[in-house]
C-alpha positions in Angstrom: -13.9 3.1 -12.3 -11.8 3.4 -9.1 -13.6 3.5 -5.9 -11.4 5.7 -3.1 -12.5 5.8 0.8 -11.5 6.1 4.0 -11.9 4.6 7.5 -11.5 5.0 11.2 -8.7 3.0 12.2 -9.6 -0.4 13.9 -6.1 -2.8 14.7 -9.1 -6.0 14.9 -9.7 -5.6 10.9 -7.2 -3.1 9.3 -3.8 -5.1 9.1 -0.5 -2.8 7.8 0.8 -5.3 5.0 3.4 -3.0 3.9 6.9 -2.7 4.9 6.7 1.4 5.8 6.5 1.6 8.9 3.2 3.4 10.7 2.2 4.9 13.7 1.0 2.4 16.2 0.5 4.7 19.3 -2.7 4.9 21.0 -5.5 7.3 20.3 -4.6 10.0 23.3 -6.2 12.9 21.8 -9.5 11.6 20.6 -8.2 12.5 16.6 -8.7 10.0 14.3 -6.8 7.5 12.4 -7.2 6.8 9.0 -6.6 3.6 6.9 -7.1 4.5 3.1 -8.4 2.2 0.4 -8.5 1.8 -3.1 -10.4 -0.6 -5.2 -9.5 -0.9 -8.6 -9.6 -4.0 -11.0 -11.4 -6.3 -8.0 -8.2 -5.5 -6.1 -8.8 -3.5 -3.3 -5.3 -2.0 -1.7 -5.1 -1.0 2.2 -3.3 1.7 3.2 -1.6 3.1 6.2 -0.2 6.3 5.1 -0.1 8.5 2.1 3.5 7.5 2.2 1.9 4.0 1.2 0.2 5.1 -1.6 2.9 6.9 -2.9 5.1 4.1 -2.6 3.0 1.8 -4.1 2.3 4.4 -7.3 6.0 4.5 -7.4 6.1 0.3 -7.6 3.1 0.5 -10.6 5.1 3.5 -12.5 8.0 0.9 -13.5 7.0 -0.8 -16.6 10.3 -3.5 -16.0 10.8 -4.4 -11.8 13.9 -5.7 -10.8 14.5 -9.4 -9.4 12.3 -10.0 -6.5 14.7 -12.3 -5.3 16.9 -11.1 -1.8 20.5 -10.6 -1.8 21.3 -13.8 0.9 23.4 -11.3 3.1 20.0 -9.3 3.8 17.6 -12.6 4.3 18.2 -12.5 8.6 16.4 -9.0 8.2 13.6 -10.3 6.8 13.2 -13.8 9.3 12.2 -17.2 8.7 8.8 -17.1 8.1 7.3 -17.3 4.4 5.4 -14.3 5.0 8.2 -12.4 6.1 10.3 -12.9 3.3 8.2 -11.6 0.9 8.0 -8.2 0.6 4.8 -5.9 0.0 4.9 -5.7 -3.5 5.5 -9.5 -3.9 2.2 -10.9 -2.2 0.6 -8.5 -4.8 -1.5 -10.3 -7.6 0.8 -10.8 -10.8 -2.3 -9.6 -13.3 -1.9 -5.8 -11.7 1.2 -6.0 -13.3 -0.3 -6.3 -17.3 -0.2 -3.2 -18.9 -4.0 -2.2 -19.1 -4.4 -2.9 -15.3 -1.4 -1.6 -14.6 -2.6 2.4 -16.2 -5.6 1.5 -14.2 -3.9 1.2 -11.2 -1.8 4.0 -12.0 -4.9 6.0 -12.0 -6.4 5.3 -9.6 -3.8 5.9 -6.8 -2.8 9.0 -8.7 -6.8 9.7 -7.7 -6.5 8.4 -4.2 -3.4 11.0 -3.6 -5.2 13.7 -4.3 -8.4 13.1 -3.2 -7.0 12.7 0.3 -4.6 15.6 -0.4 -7.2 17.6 -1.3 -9.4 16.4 2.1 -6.5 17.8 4.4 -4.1 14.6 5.2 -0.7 14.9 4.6 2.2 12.8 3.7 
């Protein structure tokens, strides 16, 4: 069973490990932000955005990914540092990918989208 919640946004703890970008401005009007989480198979996923969930359910819905491997005309966008070469779905762990975890994980942020959906946010 999935477990789906939410929290109020605090930059000390809540780092945005994916490559979509988010909004970063400061809290001027006193409305929350949200990071999103979802733990499933003792993997628990932070998100930013709904955008980031979708994303990411977009990544799991591929039974066969493409070579992770960078075109060498695109490595300067990505820097020099390890980290930065990698992309989101690379620093992932590989046994999400197996096929029973992988419906799982399906699931679950099919679950996540609407829960949150259904709570008011917005993609």
């Amino acid at each position: 069973m999935a477990k789906i919640w939410k929290e109020e946004l605090d930059w000390s703890r809540h780092q945005n490990k994916m490559d979509a970008p988010v909004d970063r401005r400061p809290n001027v009007n006193f409305v929350p932000k949200w990071v999103f989480f979802v733990r499933v198979c003792s993997f628990t996923f932070e998100f930013h955005s709904l955008k980031q969930i979708e994303e990411c359910l977009e990544y799991y819905s591929q039974k066969i990914h493409p070579s992770s491997r960078i075109p060498w005309k695109e490595l300067p966008l990505y820097g020099g540092d390890q980290s930065e070469t990698q992309r989101w779905y690379e620093r992932l762990p590989m046994y999400l990918l197996e096929e029973p975890k992988r419906l799982k994980v399906m699931k679950a942020l099919s679950a996540a989208l609407q829960q949150f959906e259904a709570e008011g946010f917005k993609r």
